[in-house]
N, CA, C and O of each residue as an XYZ file, in Angstrom:
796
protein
N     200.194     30.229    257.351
C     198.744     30.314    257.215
C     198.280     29.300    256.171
O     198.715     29.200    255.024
N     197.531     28.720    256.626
C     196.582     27.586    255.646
C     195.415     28.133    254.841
O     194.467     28.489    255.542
N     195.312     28.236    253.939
C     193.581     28.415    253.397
C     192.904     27.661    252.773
O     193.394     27.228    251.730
N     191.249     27.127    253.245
C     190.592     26.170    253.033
C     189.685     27.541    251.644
O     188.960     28.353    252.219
N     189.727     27.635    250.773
C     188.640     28.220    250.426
C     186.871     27.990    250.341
O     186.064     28.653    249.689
N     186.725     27.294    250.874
C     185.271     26.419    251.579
C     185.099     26.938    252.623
O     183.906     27.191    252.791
N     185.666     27.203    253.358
C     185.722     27.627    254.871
C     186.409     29.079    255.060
O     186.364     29.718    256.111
N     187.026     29.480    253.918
C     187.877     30.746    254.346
C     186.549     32.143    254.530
O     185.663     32.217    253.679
N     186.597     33.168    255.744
C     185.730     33.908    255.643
C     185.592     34.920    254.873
O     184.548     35.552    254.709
N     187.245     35.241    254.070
C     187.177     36.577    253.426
C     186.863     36.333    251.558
O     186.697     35.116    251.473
N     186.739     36.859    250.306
C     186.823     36.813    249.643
C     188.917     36.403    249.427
O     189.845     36.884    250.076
N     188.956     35.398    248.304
C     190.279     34.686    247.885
C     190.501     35.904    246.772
O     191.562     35.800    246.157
N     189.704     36.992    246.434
C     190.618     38.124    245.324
C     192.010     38.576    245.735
O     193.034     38.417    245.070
N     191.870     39.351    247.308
C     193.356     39.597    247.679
C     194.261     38.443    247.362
O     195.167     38.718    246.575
N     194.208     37.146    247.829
C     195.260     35.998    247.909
C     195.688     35.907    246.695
O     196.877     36.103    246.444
N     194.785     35.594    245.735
C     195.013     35.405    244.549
C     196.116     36.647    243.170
O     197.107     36.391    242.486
N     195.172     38.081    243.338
C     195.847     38.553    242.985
C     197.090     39.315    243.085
O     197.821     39.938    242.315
N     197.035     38.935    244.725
C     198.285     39.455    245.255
C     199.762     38.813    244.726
O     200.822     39.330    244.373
N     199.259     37.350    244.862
C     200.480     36.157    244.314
C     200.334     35.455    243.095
O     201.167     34.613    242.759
N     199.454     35.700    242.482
C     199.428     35.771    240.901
C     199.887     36.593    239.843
O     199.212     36.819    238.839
N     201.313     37.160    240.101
C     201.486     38.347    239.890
C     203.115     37.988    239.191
O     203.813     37.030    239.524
N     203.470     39.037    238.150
C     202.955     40.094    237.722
C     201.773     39.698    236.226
O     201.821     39.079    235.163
N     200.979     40.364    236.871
C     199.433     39.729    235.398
C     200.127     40.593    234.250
O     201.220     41.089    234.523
N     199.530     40.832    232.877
C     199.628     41.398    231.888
C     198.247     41.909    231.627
O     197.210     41.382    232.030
N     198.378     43.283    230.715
C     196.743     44.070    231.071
C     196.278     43.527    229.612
O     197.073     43.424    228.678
N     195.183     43.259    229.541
C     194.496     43.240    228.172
C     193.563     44.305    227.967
O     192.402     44.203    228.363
N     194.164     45.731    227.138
C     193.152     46.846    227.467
C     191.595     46.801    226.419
O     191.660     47.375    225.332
N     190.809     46.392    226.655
C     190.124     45.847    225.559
C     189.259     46.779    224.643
O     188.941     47.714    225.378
N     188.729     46.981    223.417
C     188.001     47.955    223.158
C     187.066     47.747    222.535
O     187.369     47.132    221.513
N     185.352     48.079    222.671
C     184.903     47.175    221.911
C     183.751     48.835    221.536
O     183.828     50.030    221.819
N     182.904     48.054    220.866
C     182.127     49.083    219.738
C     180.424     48.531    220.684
O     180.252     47.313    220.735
N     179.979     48.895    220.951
C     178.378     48.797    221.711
C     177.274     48.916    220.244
O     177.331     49.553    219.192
N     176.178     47.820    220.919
C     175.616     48.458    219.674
C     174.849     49.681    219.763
O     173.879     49.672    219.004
N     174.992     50.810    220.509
C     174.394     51.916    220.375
C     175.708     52.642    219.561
O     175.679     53.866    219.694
N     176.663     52.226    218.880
C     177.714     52.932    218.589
C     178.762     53.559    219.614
O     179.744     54.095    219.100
N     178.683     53.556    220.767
C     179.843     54.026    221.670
C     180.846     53.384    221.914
O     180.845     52.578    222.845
N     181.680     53.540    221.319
C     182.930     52.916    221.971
C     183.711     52.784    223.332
O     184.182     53.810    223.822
N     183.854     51.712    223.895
C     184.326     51.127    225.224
C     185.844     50.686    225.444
O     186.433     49.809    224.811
N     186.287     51.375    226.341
C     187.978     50.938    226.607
C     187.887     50.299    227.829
O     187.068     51.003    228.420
N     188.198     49.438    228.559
C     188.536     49.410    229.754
C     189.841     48.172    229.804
O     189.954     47.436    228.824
N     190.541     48.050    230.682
C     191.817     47.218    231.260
C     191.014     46.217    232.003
O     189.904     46.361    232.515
N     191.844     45.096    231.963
C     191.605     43.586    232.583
C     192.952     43.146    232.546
O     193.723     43.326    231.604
N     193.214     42.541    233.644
C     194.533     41.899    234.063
C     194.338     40.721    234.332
O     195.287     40.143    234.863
N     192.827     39.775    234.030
C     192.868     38.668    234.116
C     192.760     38.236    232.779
O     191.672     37.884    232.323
N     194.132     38.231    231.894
C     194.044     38.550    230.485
C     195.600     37.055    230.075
O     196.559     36.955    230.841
N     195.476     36.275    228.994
C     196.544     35.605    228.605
C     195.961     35.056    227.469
O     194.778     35.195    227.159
N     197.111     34.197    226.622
C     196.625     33.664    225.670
C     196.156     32.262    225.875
O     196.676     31.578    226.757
N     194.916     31.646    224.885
C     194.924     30.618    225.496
C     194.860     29.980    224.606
O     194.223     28.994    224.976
N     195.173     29.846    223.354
C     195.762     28.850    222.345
C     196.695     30.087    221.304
O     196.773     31.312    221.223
N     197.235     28.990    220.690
C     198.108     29.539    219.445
C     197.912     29.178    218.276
O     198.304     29.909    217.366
N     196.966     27.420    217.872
C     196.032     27.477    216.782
C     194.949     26.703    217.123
O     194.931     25.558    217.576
N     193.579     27.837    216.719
C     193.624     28.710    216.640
C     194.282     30.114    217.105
O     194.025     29.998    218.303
N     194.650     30.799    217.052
C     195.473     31.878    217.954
C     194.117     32.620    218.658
O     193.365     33.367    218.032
N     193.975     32.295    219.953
C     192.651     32.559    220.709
C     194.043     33.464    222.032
O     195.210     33.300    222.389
N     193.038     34.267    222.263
C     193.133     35.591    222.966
C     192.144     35.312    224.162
O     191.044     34.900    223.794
N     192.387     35.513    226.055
C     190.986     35.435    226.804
C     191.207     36.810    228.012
O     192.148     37.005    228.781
N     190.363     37.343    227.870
C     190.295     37.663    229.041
C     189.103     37.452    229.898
O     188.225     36.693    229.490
N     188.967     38.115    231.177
C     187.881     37.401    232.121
C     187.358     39.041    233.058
O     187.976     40.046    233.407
N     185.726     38.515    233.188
C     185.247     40.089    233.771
C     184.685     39.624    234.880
O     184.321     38.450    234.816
N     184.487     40.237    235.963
C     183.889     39.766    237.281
C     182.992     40.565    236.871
O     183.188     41.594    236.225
N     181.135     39.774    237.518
C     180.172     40.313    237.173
C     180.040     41.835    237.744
O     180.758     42.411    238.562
N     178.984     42.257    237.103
C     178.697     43.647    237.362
C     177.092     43.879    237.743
O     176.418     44.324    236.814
N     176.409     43.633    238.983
C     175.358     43.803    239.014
C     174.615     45.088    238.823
O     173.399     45.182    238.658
N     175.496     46.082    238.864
C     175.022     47.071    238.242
C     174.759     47.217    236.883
O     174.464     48.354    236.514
N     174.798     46.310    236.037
C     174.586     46.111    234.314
C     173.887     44.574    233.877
O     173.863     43.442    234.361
N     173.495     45.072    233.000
C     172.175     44.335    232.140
C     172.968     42.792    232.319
O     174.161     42.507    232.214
N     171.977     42.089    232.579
C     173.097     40.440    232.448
C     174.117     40.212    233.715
O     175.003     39.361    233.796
N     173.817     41.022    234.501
C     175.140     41.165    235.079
C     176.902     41.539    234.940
O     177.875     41.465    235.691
N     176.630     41.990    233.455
C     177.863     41.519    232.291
C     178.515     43.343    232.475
O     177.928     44.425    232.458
N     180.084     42.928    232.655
C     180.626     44.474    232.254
C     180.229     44.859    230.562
O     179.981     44.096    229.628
N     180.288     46.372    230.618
C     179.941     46.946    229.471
C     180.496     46.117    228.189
O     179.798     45.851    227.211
N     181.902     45.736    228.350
C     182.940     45.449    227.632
C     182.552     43.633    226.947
O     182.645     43.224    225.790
N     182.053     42.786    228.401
C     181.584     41.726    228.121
C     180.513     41.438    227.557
O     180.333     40.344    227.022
N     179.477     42.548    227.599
C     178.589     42.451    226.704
C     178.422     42.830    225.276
O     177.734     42.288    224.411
N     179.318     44.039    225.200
C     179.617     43.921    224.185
C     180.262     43.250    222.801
O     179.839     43.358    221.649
N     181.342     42.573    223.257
C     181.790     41.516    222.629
C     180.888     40.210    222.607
O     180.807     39.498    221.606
N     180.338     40.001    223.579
C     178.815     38.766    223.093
C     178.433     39.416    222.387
O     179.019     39.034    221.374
N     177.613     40.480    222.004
C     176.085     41.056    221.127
C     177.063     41.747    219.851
O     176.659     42.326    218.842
N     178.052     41.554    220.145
C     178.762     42.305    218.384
C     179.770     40.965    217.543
O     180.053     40.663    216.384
N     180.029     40.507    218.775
C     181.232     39.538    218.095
C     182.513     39.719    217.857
O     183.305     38.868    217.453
N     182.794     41.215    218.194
C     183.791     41.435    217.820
C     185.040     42.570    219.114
O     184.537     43.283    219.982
N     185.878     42.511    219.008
C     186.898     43.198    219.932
C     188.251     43.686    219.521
O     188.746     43.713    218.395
N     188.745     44.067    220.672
C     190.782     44.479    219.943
C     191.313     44.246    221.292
O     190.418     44.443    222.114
N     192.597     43.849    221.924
C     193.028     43.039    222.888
C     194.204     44.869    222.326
O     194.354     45.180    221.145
N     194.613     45.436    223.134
C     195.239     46.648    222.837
C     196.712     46.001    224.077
O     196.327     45.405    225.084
N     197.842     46.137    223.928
C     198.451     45.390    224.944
C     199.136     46.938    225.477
O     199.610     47.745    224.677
N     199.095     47.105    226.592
C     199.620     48.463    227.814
C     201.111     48.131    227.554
O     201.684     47.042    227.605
N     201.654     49.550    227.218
C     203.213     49.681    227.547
C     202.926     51.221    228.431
O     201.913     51.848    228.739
N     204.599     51.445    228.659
C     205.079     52.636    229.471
C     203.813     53.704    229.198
O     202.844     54.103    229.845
N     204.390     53.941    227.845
C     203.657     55.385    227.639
C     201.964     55.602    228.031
O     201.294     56.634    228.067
N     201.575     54.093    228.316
C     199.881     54.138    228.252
C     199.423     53.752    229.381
O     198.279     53.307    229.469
N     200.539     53.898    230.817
C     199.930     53.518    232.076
C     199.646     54.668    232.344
O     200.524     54.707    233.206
N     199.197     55.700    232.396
C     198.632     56.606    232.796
C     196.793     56.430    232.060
O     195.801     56.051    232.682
N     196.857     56.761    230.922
C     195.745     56.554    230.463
C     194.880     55.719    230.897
O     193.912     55.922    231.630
N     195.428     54.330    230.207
C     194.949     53.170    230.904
C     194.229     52.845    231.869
O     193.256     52.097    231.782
N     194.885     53.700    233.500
C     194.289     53.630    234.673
C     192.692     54.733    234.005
O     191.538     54.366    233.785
N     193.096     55.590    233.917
C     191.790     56.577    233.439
C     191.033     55.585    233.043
O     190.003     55.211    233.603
N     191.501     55.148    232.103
C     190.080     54.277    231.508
C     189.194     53.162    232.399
O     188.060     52.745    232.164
N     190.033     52.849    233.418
C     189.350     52.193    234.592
C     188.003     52.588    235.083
O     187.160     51.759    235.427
N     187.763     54.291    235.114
C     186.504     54.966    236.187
C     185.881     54.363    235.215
O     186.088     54.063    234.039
N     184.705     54.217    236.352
C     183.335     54.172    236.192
C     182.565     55.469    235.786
O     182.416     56.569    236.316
N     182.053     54.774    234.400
C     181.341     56.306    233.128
C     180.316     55.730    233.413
O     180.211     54.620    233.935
N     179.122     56.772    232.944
C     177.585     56.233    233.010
C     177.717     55.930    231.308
O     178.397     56.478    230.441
N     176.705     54.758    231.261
C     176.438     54.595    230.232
C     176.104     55.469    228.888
O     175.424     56.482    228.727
N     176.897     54.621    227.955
C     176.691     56.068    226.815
C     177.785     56.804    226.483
O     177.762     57.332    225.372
N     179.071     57.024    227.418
C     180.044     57.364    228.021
C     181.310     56.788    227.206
O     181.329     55.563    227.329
N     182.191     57.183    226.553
C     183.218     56.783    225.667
C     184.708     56.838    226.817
O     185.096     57.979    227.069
N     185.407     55.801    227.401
C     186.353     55.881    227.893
C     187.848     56.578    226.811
O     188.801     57.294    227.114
N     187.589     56.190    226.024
C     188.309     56.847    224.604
C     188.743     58.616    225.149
O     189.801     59.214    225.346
N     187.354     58.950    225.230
C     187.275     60.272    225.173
C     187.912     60.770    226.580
O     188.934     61.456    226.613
N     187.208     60.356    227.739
C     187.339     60.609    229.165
C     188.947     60.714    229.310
O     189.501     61.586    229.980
N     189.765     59.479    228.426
C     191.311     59.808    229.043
C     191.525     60.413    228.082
O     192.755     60.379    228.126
N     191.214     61.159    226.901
C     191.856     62.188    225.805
C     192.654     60.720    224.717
O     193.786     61.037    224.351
N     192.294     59.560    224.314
C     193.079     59.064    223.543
C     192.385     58.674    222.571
O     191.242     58.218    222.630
N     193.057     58.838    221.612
C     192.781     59.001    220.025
C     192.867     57.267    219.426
O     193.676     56.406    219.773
N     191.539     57.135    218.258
C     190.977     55.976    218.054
C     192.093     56.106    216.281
O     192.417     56.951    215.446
N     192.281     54.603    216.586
C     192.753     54.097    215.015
C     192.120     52.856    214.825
O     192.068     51.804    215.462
N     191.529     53.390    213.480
C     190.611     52.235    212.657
C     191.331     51.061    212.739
O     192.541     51.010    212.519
N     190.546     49.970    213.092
C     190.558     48.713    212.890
C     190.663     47.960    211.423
O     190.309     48.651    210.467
N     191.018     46.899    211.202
C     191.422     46.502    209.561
C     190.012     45.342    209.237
O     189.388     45.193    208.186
N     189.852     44.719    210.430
C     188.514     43.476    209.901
C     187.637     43.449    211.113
O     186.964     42.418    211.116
N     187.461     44.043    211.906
C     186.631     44.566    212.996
C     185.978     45.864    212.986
O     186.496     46.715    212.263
N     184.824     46.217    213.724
C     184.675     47.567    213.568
C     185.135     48.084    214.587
O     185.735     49.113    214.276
N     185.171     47.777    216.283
C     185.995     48.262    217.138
C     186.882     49.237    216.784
O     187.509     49.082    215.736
N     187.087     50.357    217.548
C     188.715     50.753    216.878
C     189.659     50.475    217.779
O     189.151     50.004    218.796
N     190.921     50.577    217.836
C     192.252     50.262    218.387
C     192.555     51.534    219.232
O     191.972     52.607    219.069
N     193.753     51.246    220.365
C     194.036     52.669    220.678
C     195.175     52.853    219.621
O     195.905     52.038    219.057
N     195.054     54.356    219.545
C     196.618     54.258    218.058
C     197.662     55.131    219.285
O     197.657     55.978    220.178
N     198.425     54.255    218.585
C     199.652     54.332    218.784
C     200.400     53.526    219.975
O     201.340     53.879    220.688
N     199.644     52.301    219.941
C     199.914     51.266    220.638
C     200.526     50.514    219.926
O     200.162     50.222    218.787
N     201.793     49.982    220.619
C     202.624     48.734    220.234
C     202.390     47.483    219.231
O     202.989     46.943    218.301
N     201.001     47.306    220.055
C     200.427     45.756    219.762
C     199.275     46.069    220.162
O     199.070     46.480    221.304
N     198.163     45.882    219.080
C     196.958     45.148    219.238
C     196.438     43.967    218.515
O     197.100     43.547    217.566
N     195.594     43.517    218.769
C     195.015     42.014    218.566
C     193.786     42.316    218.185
O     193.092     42.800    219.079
N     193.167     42.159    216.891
C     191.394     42.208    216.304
C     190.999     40.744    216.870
O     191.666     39.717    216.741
N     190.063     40.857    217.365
C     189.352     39.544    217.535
C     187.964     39.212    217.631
O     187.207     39.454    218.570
N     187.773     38.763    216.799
C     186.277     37.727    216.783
C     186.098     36.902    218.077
O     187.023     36.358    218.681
N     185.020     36.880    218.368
C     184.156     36.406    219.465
C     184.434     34.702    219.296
O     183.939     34.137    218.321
N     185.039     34.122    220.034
C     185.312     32.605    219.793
C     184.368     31.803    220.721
O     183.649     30.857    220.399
N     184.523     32.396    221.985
C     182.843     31.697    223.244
C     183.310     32.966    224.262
O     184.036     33.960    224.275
N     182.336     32.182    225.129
C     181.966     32.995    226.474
C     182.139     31.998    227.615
O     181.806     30.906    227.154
N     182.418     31.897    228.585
C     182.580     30.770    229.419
C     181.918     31.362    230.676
O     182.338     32.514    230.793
N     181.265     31.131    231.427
C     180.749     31.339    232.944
C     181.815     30.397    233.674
O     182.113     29.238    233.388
N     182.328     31.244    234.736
C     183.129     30.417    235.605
C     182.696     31.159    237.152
O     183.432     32.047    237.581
N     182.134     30.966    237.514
C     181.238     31.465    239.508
C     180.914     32.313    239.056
O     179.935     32.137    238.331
N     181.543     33.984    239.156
C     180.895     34.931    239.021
C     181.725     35.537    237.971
O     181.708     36.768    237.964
N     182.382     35.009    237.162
C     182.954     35.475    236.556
C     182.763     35.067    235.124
O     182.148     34.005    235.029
N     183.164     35.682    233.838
C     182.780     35.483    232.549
C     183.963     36.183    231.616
O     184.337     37.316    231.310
N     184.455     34.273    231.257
C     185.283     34.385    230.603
C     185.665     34.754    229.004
O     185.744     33.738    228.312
N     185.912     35.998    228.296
C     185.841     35.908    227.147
C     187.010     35.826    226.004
O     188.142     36.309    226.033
N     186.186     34.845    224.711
C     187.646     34.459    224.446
C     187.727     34.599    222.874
O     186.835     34.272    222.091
N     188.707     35.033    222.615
C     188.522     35.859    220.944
C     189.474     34.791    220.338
O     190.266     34.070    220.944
N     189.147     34.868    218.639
C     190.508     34.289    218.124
C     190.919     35.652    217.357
O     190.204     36.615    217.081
N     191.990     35.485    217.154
C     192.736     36.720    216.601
C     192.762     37.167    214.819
O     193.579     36.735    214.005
N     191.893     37.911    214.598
C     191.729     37.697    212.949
C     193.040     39.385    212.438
O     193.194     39.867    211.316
N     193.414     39.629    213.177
C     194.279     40.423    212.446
C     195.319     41.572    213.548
O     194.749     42.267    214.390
N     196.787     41.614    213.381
C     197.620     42.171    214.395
C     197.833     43.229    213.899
O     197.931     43.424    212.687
N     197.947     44.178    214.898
C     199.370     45.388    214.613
C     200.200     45.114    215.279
O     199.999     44.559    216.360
N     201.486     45.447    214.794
C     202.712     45.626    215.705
C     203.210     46.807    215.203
O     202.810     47.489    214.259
N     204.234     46.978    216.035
C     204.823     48.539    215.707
C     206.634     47.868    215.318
O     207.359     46.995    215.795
N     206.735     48.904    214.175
C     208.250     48.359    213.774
C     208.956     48.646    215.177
O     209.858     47.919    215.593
N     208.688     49.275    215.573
C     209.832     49.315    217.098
C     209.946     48.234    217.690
O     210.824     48.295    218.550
N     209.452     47.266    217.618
C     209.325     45.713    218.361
C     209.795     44.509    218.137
O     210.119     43.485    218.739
N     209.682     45.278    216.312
C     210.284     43.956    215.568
C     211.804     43.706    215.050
O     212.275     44.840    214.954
N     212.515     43.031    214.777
C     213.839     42.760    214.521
C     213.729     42.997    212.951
O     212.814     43.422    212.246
N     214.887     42.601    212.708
C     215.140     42.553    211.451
C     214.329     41.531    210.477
O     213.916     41.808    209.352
N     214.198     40.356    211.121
C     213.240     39.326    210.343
C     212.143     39.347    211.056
O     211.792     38.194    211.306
N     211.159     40.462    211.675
C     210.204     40.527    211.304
C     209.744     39.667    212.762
O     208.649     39.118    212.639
N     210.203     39.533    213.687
C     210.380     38.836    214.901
C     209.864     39.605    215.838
O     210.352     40.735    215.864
N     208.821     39.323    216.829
C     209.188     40.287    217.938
C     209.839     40.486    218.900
O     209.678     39.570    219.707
N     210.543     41.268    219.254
C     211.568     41.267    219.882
C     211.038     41.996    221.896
O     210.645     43.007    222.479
N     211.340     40.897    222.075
C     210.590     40.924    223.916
C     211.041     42.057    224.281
O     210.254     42.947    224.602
N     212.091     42.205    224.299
C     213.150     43.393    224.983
C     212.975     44.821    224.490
O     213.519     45.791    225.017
N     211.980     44.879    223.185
C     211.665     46.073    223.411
C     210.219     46.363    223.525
O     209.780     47.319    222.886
N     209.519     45.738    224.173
C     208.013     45.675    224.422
C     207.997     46.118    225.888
O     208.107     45.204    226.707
N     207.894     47.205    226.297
C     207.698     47.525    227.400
C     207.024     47.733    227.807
O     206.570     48.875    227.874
N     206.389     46.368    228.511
C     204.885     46.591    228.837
C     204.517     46.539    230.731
O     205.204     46.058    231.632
N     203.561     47.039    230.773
C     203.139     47.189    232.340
C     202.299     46.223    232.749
O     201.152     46.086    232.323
N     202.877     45.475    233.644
C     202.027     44.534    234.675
C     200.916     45.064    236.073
O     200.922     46.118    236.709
N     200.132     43.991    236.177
C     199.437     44.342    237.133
C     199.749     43.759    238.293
O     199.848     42.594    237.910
N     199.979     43.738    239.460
C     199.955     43.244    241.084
C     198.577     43.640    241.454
O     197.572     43.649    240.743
N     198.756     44.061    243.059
C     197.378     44.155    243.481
C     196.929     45.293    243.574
O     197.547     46.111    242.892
N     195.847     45.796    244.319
C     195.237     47.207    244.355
C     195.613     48.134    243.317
O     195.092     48.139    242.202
N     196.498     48.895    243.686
C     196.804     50.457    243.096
C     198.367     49.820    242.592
O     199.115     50.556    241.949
N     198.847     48.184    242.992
C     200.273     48.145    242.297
C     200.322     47.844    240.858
O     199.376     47.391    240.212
N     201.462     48.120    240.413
C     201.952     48.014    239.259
C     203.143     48.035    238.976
O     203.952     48.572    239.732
N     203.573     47.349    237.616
C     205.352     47.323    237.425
C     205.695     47.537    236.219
O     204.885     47.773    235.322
N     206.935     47.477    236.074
C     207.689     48.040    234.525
C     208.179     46.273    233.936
O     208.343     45.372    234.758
N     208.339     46.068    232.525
C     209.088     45.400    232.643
C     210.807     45.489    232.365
O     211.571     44.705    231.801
N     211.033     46.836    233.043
C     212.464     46.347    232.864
C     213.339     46.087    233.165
O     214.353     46.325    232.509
N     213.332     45.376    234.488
C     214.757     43.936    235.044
C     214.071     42.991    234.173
O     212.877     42.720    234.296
N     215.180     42.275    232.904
C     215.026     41.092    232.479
C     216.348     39.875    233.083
O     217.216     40.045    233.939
N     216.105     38.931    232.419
C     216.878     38.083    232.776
C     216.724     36.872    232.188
O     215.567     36.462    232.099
N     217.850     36.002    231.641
C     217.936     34.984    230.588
C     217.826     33.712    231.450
O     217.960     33.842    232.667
N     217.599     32.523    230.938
C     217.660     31.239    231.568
C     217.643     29.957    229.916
O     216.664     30.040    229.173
N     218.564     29.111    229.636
C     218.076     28.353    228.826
C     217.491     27.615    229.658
O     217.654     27.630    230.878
N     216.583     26.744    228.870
C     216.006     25.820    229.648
C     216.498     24.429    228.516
O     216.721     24.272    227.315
N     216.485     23.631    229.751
C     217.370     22.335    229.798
C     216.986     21.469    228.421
O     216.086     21.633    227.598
N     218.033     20.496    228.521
C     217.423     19.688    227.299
C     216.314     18.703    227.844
O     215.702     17.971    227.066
């Protein structure tokens, strides 16, 4: 099968996220300015520099919301501020929870039962007892078709000693984190596998 995307009749989301895969979730959390706090997952999530250490993820519009903008994307424009929360084992259940659609006003926090830990230079809070999160300041916003890309730099980490080595390293192999595929799929990461790469 060939695809012209100019000419193709269906939406390219299936193609794409089917074989773009396995994504990594960026569960994001941000603070509204009515004070409610917002969780939701994005799997169109990576890093996109290291200095600055910039953080992006990306929201497909929402015409059901102001701007067109998910709750989450607007929020991080009008506050400046966010937490990049990274999904392991224990938090794919939740996680998905935090997916439904709340009416506004509506704390995803609350809806899946998970408990908020203060943030260190953000007001956002973190989910606690997550592995790894990422504080981040509002770095831009990018429009790309219908989509809106947002992109933090990272002003302050948690990690969890479980991750780290002895010098303070993180150690891949014990970050067990959950990928996204398509629809309702999802994966573990644990088949690993080594490769040096060449000189």
């Amino acid at each position: 099968m060939e695809v012209d995307p100019r000419t193709h009749e269906r939406s390219m989301y299936r193609t794409l996220t089917g074989t773009v895969v396995p994504r990594p979730i960026g569960w994001v959390s941000t603070t509204g300015p009515d004070g409610t706090d917002n969780l939701a997952p994005y799997s169109f999530f990576t890093v996109a520099s290291v200095d600055p250490p910039v953080l992006l993820f990306s929201t497909v519009a929402r015409p059901d919301r102001p701007e067109g903008l998910s709750d989450t994307a607007r929020n991080a424009r009008e506050t400046g501020e966010f937490v990049l929360n990274v999904v392991t084992e224990p938090f794919a259940e939740a996680m998905n929870e935090t997916s439904a659609t709340l009416p506004p006003g509506d704390s995803e926090f609350d809806h899946a039962g998970l408990e908020r830990a203060a943030s260190t230079a953000v007001e956002p809070p973190r989910v606690a007892g997550v592995e790894a999160a990422y504080e981040c300041q509002l770095y831009d916003t990018v429009e790309v078709g219908s989509n809106t890309l947002v992109l933090g730099e990272v002003v302050y980490a948690h990690l969890s000693d479980g991750i780290l080595t002895d010098e303070g390293k993180v150690d891949v192999d014990e970050v067990a984190a959950v990928g996204r595929l398509a629809g309702s799929g999802y994966c573990y990461t644990r088949e690993r596998f080594r490769m040096e790469r060449p000189d």
